[in-house]
N, C-alpha and C positions, 0 to 999 in steps of 0.2 A: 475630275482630274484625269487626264490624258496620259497612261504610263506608255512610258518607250518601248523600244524593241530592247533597248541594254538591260545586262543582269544588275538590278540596283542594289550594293550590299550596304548598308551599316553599320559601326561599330561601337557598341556600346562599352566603353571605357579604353582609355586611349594611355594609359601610363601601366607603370608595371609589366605583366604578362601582357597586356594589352598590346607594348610596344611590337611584338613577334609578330602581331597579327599587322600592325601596321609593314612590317617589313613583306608581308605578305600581298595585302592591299595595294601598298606604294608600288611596286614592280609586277602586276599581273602577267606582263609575258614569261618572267622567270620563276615566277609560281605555276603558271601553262606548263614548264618546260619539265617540274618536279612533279608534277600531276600525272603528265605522260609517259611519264619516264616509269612510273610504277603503279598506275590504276587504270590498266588495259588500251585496249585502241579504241579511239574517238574522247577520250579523258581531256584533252588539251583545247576540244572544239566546244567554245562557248565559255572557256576559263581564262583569257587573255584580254584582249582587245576590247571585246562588246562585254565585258564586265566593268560594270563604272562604280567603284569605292564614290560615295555620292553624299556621307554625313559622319561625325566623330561625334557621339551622344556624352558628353563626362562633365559631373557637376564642378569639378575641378580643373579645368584643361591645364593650369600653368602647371602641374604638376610632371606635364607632356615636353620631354626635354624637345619637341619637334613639330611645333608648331607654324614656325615657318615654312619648313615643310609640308603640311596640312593646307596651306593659307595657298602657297604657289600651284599644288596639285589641283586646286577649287574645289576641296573639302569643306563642308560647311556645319560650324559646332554649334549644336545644341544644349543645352544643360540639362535635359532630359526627354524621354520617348513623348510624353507628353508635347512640347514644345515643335520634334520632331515630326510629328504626325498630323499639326498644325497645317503645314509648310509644305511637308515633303510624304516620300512614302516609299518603301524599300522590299524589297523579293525578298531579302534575306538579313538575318537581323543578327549581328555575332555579338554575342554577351557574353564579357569579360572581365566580371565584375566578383564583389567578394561573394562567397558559398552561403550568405544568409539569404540575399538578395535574388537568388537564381530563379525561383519561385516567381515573385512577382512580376519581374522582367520578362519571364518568357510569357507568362498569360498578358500581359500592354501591351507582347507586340506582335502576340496572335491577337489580341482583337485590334491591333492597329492593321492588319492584312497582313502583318509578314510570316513568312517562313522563320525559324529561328537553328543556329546553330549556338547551344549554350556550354562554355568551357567546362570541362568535368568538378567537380561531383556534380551531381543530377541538383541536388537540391540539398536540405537538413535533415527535414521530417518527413516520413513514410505518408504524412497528412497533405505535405505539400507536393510530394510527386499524386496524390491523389487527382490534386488541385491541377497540377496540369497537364495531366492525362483527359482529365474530362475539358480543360480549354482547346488539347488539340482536338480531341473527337470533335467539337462546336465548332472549332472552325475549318477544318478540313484540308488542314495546312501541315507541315512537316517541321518535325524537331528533331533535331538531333545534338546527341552529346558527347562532346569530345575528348573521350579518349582515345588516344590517337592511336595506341595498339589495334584497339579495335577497329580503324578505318585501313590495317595495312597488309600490303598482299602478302605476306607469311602468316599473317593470324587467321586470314581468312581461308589458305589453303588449309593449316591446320587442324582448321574449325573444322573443314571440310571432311577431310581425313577422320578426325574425330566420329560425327555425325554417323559417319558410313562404315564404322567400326573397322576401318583400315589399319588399326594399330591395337585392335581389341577392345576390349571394356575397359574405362578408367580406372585405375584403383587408387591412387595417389597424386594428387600435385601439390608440387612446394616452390617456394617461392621466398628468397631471401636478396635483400636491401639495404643498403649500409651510407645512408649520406650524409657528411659531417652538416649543421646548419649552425651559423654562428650568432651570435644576439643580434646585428642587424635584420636576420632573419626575423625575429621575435619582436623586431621593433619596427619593422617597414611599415605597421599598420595599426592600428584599435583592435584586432582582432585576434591575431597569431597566436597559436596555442593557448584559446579562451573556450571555454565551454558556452559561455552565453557570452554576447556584447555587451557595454558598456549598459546600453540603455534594456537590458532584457533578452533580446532575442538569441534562439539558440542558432548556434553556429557550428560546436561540435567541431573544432580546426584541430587537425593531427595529423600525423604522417599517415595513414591509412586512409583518412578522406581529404589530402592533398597532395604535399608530393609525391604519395606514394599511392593512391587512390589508383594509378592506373593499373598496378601489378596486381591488387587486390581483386579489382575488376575483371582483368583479364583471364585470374583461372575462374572464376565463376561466369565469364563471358562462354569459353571454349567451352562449358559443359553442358552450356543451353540447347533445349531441344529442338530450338532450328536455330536460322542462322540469325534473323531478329529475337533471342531474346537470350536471356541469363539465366543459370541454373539459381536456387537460394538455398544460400548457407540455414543448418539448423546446428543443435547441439553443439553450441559454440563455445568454447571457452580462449580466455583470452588473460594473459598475464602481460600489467601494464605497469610502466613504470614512467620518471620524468626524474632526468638530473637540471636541466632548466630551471629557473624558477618562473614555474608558468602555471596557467591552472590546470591544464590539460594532460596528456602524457606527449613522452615524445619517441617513447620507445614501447614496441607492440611483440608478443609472441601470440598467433592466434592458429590455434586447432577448429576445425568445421568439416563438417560432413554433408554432403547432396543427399536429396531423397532418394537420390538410388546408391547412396552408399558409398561413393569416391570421399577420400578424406582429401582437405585441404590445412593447407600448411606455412604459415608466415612469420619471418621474420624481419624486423623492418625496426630500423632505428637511425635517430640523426645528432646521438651524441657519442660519435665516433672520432677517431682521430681521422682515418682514410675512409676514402670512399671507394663500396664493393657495389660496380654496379649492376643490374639484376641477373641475378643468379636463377633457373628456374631447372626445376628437373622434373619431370611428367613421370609418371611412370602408367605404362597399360599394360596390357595382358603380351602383349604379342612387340612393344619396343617399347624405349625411355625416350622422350623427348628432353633433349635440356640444349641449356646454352653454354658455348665455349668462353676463352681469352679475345675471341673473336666476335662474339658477341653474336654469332648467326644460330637461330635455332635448328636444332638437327636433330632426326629421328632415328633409332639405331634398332632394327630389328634383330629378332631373336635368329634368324636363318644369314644374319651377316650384310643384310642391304644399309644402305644409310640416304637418307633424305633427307635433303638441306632448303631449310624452309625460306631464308632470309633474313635480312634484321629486323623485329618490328618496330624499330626507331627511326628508320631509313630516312621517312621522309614523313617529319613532325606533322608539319600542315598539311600534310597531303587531306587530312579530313574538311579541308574547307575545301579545294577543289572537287574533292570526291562528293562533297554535300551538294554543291554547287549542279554537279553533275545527277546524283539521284532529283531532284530539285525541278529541272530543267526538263528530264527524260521521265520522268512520274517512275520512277524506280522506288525500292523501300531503303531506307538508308542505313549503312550494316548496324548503327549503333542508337537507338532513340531511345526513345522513353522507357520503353518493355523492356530494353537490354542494359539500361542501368536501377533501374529500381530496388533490384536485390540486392545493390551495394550499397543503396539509401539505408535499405532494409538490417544489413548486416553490421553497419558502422553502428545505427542505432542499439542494436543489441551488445554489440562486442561495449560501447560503452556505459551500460548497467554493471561492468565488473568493476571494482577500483584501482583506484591510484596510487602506486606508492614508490617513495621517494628514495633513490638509491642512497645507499649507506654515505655518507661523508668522509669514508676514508677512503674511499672507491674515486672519487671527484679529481678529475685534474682540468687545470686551466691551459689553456695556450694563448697567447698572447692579451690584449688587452683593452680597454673602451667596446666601440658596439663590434669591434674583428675580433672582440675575444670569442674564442672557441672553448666551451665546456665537453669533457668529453668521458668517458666511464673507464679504468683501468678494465683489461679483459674483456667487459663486452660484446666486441667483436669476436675474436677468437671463438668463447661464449656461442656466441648467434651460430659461427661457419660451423662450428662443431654439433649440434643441434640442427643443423640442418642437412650435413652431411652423414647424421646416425640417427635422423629418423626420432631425436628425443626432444619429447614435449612433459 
């Protein structure tokens, strides 16, 4: 088979989360324009035009409110890599599929030839990032995973900063989270706040290895000792709880500490009334790094300077252009295998503690069918005061 000169991406799952990436896909010049805008000069050369969105892999397509869409673009849907790999053949393989399935997906479409950008969390089990650690050494191809913090220039200066003890030695980060999620949430899928699926397998879905998966990531991202990889939590404890009726939790307090000694600190829950969105406060030797009302990270040293890092939100997908980009230019890609592992690692173990169910006097409802919102009287409060006094 005779490959082009275009960058061929596909995407495997096209509904849901998936739809984002389609809005990314569908408009390359204005994914170029977000790329450029915040992942240095030459970021835009080879992310626009001669990148050809070239297959939509999903065992379900009608499920894709934008199909016609797909159809007029000359997207061409498959029902699986297998199918796909038939027919056609791709640079880069975006997998945006449920957190059970992550595993298997990226090793088809390394030995189908592709590169793979896989949506975060890495994977379930510490067994299965084994699995595809050793797929990419075989094939000699690049993976990376998306969490988008990690692909963005404030995390990366920060990181930076960090590494080169420009703000001291670590001694603390914390990290608090507050997002209401209403039973549609819990019902969009077979899986949502299940510990195994339906038919067996582990899935381990919670606010720590989903929506909230990137903040967890991120302080154990920042204290890796370079810039490809992640520190690993040990002596973890973790108080879990779930006003849901789910089997899973849906509310997290987690205490961890580095092997060099920095403690780590989360709070993180989705049955709130409002949402507090990420709170972080660093603390090193020499300044506090946190975040404002403004949401921009900022470092405050002890001699009175301040450094204003950016937003690491700014620009969600910018990790598909950026992949694109290490991909292209044989670069290392800020966030792979090595630099999510330890969150595989960490989810794993935070869920050996148990489960337990907020009191029922504590319970309030807000409205009603799959918009009702379940949500914990004080909780909040709770979490911000705990985070703001250091108590675990």
């Amino acid at each position: 088979m005779t490959r082009s000169k275009q960058f061929r991406v596909a995407l495997v799952g096209i509904s849901g989360y998936g739809d984002n990436y389609l809005d990314q896909l569908l408009r390359p010049e204005g994914a170029a324009e977000d790329a450029a805008a915040g992942s240095g000069e030459g970021a835009a050369e080879g992310a626009a035009a001669d990148v050809l969105f070239c297959a939509a892999i999903d065992a379900f397509p009608e499920r894709c409110p934008r199909l016609a869409e797909l159809e007029e673009a000359g997207v061409h849907l498959y029902p699986d890599l297998e199918s796909f790999y038939e027919k056609d053949h791709a640079d880069l393989v975006v997998i945006c599929a449920p957190i059970h399935l992550h595993a298997d997906l990226t090793c088809r479409a390394l030995a189908g030839g592709s590169n793979v950008l896989c949506e975060k969390p890495l994977c379930v089990r510490p067994e299965d990032a084994e699995k595809m650690m050793a797929a990419e050494r075989g094939s000699g191809l690049v993976v990376a995973i998306g969490y988008q913090w990690a692909f963005s220039d404030a995390v990366q200066e920060l990181k930076k900063d960090i590494l080169s003890l420009s703000l001291g030695k670590p001694v603390c980060l914390k990290t608090l989270v507050l997002w209401p999620r209403r039973l549609s949430y819990y019902t969009r899928n077979s899986w949502a706040g299940r510990i195994r699926t339906a038919d067996g397998n582990w899935v381990l879905d919670s606010p720590l290895n989903n929506a909230m998966a990137h903040h967890l990531h991120n302080m154990l991202y920042l204290l890796g000792g370079s810039t490809e990889t992640a520190a690993e939590a040990a002596d973890i404890r973790a108080e879990l709880y779930r006003a849901n009726q789910i089997e899973n939790y849906d509310t997290a307090a987690l205490q961890a500490f580095t092997s060099g000694g920095t403690e780590l600190r989360m709070y993180a829950a989705h049955p709130v009334r409002e949402a507090v969105d990420p709170l972080v406060s660093f603390r090193f030797e020499d300044a506090v790094v946190e975040t404002g009302p403004d949401r921009l990270i900022r470092a405050r040293f002890r001699d009175g300077r301040v450094k204003t890092y950016g937003l690491p939100d700014e620009r969600v997908f910018g990790k598909l252009q950026v992949t694109i980009r290490c991909i292209r230019e044989k670069l290392p890609v800020p966030c792979g295998i090595a630099a999510s592992v330890s969150h595989t690692r960490c989810i794993n173990s935070i869920q050996d503690f148990p489960v337990a169910d907020f009191p029922g006097e504590r319970l309030r409802t807000d409205g009603g069918g799959v918009d009702s919102l379940v949500w914990v009287e004080g909780l909040a409060e709770e979490f911000k005061r705990r985070f703001d006094f250091d108590s675990f």
